[in-house]
KOLVO-898822 format. One line per field, with one value per residue (C-alpha): x, y, z. Coordinates in Angstrom, 1 decimal. Each point is the difference from the previous one (the first is absolute). Layout:
! residues N
X c(X;...)
Y c(Y;...)
Z c(Z;...)
! end
This chain:
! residues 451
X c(4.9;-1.1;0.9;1.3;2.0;2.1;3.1;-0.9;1.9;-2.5;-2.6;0.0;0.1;-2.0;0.5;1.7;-2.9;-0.2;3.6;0.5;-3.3;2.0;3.6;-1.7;-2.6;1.7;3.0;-2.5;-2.0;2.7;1.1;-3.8;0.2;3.2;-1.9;-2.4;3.2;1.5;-3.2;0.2;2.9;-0.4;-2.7;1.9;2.7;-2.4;-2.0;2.6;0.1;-3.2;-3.8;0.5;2.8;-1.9;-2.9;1.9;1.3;-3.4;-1.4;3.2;0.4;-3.8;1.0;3.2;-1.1;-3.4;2.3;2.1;-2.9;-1.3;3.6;-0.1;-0.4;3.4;0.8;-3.6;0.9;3.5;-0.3;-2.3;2.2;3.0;-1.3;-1.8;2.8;2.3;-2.3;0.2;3.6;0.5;2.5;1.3;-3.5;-0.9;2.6;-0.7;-3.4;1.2;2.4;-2.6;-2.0;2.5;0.3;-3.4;-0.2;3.4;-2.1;-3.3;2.1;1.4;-3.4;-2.0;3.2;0.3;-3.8;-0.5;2.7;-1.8;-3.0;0.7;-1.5;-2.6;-1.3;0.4;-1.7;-3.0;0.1;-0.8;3.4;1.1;2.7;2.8;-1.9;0.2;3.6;1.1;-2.4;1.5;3.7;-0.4;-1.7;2.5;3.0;-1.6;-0.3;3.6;-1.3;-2.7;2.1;1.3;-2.5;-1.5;3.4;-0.1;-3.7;1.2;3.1;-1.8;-2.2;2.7;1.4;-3.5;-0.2;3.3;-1.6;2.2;-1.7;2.4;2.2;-2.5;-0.3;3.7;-0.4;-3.0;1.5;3.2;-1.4;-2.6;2.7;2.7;-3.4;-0.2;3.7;-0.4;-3.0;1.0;3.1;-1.7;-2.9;1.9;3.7;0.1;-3.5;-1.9;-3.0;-2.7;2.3;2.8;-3.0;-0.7;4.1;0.9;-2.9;0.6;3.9;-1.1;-2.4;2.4;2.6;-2.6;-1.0;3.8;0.2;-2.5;0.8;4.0;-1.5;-2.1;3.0;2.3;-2.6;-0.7;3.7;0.7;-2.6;1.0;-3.2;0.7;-0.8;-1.7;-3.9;-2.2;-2.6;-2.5;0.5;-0.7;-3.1;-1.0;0.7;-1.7;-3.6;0.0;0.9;-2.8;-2.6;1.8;0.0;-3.7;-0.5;1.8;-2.1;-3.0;1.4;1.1;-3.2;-2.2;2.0;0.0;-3.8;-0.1;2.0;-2.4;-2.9;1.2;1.5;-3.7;-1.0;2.3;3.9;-0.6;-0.9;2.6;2.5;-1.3;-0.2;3.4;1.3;-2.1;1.5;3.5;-0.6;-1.6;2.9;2.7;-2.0;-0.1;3.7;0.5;-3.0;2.1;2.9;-2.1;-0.6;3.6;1.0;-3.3;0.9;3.8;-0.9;-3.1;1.9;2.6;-2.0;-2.1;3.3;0.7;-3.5;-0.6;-3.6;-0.3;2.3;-1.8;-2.9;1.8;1.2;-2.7;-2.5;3.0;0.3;-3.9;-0.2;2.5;-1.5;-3.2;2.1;2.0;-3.3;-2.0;3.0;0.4;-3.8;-0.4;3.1;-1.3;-3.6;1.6;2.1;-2.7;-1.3;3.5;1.5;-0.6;2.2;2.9;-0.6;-2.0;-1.4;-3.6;-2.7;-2.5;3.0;0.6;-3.7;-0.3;3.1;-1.1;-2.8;2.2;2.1;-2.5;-1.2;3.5;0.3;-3.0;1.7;3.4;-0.6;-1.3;2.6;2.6;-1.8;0.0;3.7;1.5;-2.0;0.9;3.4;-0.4;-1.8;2.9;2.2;-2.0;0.5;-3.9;0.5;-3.1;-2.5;1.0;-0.3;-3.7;-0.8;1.4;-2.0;-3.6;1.0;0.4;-3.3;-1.9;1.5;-0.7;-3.8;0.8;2.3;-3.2;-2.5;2.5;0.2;-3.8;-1.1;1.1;1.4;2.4;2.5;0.9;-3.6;1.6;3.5;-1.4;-1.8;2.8;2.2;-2.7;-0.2;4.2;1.5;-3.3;-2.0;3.5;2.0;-3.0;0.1;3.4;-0.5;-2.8;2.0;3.4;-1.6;-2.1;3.1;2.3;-2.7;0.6;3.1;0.4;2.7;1.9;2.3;2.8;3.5;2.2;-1.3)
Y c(-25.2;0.5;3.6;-2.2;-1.4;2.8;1.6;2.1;2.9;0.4;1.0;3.6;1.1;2.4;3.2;-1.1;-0.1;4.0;0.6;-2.0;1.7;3.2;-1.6;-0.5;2.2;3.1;0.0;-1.6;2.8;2.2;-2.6;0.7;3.4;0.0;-0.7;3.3;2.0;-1.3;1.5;2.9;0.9;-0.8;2.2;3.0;-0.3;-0.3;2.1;3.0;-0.5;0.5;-1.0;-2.6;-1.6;-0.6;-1.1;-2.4;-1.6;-0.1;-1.9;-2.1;-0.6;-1.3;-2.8;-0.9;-0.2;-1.8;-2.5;0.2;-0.1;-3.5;-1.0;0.0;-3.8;-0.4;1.4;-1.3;-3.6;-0.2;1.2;-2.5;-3.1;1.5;0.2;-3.4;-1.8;2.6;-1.1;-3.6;0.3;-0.7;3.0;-1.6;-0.4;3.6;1.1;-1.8;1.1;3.5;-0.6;-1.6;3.7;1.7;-2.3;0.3;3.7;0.2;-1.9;1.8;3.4;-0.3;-1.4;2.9;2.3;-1.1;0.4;3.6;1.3;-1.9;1.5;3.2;2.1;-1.3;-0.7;3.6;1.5;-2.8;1.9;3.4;1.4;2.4;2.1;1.5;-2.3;-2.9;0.4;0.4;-2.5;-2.7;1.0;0.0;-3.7;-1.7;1.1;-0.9;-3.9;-1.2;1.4;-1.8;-3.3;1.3;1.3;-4.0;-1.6;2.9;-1.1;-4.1;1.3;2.3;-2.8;-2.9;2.7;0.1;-3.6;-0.4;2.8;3.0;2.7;2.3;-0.4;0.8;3.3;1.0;-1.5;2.3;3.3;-0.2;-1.0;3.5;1.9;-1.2;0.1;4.1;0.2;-1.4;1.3;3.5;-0.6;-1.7;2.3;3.0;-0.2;-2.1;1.8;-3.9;1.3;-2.5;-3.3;1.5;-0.5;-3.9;-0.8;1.6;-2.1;-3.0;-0.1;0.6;-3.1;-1.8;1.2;-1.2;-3.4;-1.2;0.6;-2.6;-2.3;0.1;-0.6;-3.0;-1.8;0.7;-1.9;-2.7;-0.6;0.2;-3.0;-2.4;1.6;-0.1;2.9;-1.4;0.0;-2.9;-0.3;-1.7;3.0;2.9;-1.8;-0.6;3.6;1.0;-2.0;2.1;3.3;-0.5;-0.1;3.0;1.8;-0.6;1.4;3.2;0.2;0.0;2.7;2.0;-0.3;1.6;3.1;0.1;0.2;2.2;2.4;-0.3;0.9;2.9;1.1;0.4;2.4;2.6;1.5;1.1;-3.4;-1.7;2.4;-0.5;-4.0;0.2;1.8;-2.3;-3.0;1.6;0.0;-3.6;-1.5;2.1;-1.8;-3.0;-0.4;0.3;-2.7;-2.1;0.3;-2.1;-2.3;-0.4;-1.1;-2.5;-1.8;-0.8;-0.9;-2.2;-1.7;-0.4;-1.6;-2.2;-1.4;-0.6;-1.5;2.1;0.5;1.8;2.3;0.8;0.7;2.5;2.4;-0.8;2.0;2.1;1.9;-0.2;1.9;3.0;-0.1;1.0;1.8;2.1;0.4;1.7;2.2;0.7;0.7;2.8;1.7;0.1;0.8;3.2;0.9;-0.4;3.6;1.4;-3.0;1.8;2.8;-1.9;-1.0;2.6;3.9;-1.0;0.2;-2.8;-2.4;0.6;-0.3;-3.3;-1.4;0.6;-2.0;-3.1;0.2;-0.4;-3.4;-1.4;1.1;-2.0;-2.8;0.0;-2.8;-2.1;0.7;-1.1;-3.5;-0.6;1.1;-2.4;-3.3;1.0;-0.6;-2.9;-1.9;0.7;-1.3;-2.8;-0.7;0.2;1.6;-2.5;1.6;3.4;0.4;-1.7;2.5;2.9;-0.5;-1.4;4.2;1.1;-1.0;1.4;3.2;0.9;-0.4;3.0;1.7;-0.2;1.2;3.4;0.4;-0.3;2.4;2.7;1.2;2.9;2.6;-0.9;-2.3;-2.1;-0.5;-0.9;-2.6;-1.3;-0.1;-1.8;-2.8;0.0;0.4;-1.9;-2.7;-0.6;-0.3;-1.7;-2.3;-0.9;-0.2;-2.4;-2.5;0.5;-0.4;-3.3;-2.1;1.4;-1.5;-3.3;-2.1;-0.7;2.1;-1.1;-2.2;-1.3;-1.2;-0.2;1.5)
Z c(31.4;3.8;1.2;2.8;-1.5;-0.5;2.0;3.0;-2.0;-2.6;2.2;0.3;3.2;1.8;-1.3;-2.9;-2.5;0.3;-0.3;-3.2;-1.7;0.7;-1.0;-3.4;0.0;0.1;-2.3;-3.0;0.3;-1.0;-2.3;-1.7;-0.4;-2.6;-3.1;0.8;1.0;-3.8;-1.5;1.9;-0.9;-3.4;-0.1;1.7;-2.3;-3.4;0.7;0.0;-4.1;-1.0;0.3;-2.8;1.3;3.4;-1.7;-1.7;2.7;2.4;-3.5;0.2;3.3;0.1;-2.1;1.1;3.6;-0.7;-1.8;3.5;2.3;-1.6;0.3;3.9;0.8;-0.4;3.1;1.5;-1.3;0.8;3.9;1.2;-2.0;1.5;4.0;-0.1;-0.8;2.3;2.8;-0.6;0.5;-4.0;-0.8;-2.8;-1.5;0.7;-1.7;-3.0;-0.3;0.1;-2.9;-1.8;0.9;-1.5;-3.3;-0.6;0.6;-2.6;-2.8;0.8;-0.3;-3.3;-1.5;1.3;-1.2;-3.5;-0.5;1.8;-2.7;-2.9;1.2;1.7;-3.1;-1.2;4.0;0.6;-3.0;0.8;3.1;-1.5;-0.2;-2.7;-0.8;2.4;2.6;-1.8;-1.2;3.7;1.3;-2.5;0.8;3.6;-0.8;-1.3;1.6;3.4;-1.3;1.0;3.6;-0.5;0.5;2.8;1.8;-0.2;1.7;2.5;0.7;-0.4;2.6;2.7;0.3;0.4;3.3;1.1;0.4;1.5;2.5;-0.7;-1.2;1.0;-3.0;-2.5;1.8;-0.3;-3.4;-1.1;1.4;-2.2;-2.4;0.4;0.5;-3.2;-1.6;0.2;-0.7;-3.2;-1.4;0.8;-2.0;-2.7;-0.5;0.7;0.0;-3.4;-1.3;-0.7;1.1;1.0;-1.3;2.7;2.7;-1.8;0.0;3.1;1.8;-1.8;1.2;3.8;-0.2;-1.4;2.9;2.4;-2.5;0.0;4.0;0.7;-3.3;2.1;3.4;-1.2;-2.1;3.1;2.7;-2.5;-1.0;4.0;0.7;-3.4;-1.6;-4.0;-1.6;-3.2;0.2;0.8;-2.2;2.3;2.5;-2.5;-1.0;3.2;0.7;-3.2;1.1;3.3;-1.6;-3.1;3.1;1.9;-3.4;-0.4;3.6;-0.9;-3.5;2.3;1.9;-3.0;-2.0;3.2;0.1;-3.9;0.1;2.9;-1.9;-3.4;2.8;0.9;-2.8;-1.5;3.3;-1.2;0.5;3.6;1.5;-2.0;1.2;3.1;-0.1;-1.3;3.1;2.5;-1.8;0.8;3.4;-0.2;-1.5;2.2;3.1;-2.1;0.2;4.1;-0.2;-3.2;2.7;2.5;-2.8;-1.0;3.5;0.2;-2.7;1.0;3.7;-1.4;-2.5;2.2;3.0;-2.5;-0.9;3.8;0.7;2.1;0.1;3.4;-1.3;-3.2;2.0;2.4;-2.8;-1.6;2.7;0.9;-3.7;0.0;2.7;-0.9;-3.5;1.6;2.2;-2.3;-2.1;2.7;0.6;-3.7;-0.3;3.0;-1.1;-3.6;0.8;2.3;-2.9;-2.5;-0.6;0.1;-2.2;-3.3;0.9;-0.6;-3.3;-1.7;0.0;-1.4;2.6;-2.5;0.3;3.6;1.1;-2.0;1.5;3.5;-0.7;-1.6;3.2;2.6;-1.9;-0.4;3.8;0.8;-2.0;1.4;2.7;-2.7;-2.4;3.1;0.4;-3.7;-0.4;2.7;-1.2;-3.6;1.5;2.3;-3.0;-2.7;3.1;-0.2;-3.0;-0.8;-3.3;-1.3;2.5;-0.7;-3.3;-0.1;3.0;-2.2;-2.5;2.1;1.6;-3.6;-1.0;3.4;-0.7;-3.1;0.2;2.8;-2.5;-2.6;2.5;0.9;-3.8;-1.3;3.2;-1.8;3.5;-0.7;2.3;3.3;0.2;-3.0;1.2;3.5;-1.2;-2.0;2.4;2.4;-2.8;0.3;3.1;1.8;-2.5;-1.8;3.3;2.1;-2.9;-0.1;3.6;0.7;-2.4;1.4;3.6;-1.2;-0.9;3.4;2.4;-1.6;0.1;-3.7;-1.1;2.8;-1.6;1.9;-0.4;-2.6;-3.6)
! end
């Protein structure tokens, strides 16, 4: 399909390319920051029983969310299926494929449920834990698995809004669901004395207040357009083939900041505290970047489904060029900030010094980290879920032989982490960069029409 073929009123007009960016842009970065405001709160409200309570739930919590984090392509696979087929004028068809999202998320959530509460001990005490820890650890497990399900259907729902380009309701979504999220645990953990399984239940019951929102808004649009509500099979496979490639992608990702952290966990506690703060910061700048993302992959999918190819293009360079943008912002602020940075998170003078040094590298990295965040996301909108996962793992295997050099230097302090953080936040980035960039130039993930 032509994009001249289409309608006049697909073609964005001028102006228009920035103010939908922002129309999505902005309320999904808020939407994105929830699931750390859950586990900061957690955290707050834990960590007021005891040290073994709160170590039990970091242990926990590094499961369940790994488990989670792999989980993603549900919202990553649904969005693009839904905007295509928006954009070709096929509502209907968009809002089957986001049922389907939300079937397959349903039957991936109890699966991964029922095994996490089979499993929960024996996984934890592989994992080193013992005593009080592990007791804790293994209760806060497994009373988190019905949340489990739910956070999967609010992944399967957020992205069936996205593609219908409203991100706004996901926002308003995520903020109740923060704040009844609070109520309840501090009830729970203190008013009813369930210690860390009050923190488990009471954030189980707010995802499942947010799940059920979504789960109602998708059986109300599909009823309203003579959608059925019962699953097609063809769909959810077809779904599951694109998120297997999208999960692969995300295993790459995963795996690179696993080894990072076995690297500098062998140069001592002060640069892992440090890397651990400068990773904070890189994943809190991750999310305004993730935002970007978001709103590249609804307006993509969207205008692939239009054919509109001139389109595509347009916020194609527009998103490019306030990734870099927002990256060379991000990346003078941060390298200003760097040698007062530390103060914020800790009184050591070792853990500061070292983390000045990790900021001014991810500083230098932050333009480069804004150009691989926004084709991340116009790709996914694509629907070129192949292409990513082969590039995730071609940048997996160029960064690790940078990961073994930092290791068998024997580099240690702030010389050590530096270096680490050069093989991270530049070879691992310009990596990911150089492939990402490769397969924009060209016109092959530039699919148009109908999915």
């Amino acid at each position: 399909m032509s994009a001249s073929s289409q309608p006049s009123a697909t073609r964005p007009s001028p102006g228009s390319p920035r103010r939908e960016i922002l129309r999505l842009a902005v309320p999904a970065f808020g939407a994105l920051i929830a699931e750390p405001l859950f586990l900061l709160a957690d955290s707050a409200i834990v960590g007021h029983l005891g040290v073994a309570q709160l170590a039990g739930v970091g242990l926990a919590s590094a499961v369940l969310h790994t488990a989670v984090g792999l989980m993603v392509f549900l919202a990553y696979s649904t969005t693009p299926a839904v905007a295509r087929a928006v954009g070709n004028g096929q509502l209907p068809k968009a809002l089957a494929a986001g049922r389907d999202g939300v079937w397959l998320a349903l039957l991936l959530g109890i699966i991964l449920a029922a095994a996490g509460f089979v499993v929960a001990d024996p996984l934890l005490e592989l994992m080193g834990a013992r005593g009080e820890v592990r007791m804790f650890a293994v209760d806060y497990l497994r009373w988190s698995m019905p949340g489990l399900v739910a956070m999967l259907l609010i992944f399967a729902g957020t992205g069936v809004l996205r593609g219908l380009q409203d991100t706004r309701t996901p926002l308003v979504v995520a903020a109740a669901g923060f704040t009844l999220n609070i109520v309840l645990n501090l009830f729970l953990v203190y008013g009813l004395h369930w210690s860390v399984t009050g923190s488990a239940i009471g954030t189980s019951i707010a995802q499942w207040a947010m799940a059920l929102v979504y789960v109602v808004m998708v059986r109300r649009n599909a009823s309203s357009h003579g959608v059925s509500l019962l699953p097609d099979w063809r769909g959810i496979r077809s779904m599951t083939k694109v998120g297997s490639w999208l999960m692969l992608r995300t295993l790459s990702l995963r795996i690179a900041i696993l080894a990072t952290v076995v690297v500098v966990t062998a140069q001592g506690p002060v640069n892992l505290a440090a890397h651990q703060l400068a990773m904070t910061v890189f994943t809190f700048l991750a999310f305004a970047l993730d935002a970007l993302a978001i709103a590249a992959q609804a307006l993509i999918g969207k205008e692939l489904g239009a054919g509109n190819a001139a389109a595509v293009r347009e916020l194609t360079g527009t998103m490019v060029r306030w990734g870099l943008g927002f990256g060379v912002l991000t990346g003078v602020l941060l390298a200003a900030a760097a040698p007062w940075a530390g103060l914020l998170f800790t009184s050591d003078a070792e853990v500061r010094s070292a983390l000045a040094l990790a900021l001014w590298v991810l500083a230098a990295g932050q333009p480069v980290a804004g150009y691989v965040f926004v084709l991340d996301g116009v790709l996914i909108g694509a629907g070129d879920a192949k292409y990513l996962a082969v590039a995730g793992v071609v940048n997996l295997a160029l960064y690790l032989p940078l990961l073994l050099a930092v290791r068998t230097s024997g580099a240690g302090g702030g010389a050590g982490l530096l270096w680490l953080w050069a093989a991270f936040s530049l070879g691992y980035m310009l990596a990911r960069a150089l492939t990402l960039g490769l397969r924009a130039r060209t016109d092959r993930w530039m699919v148009l029409g109908a999915p």
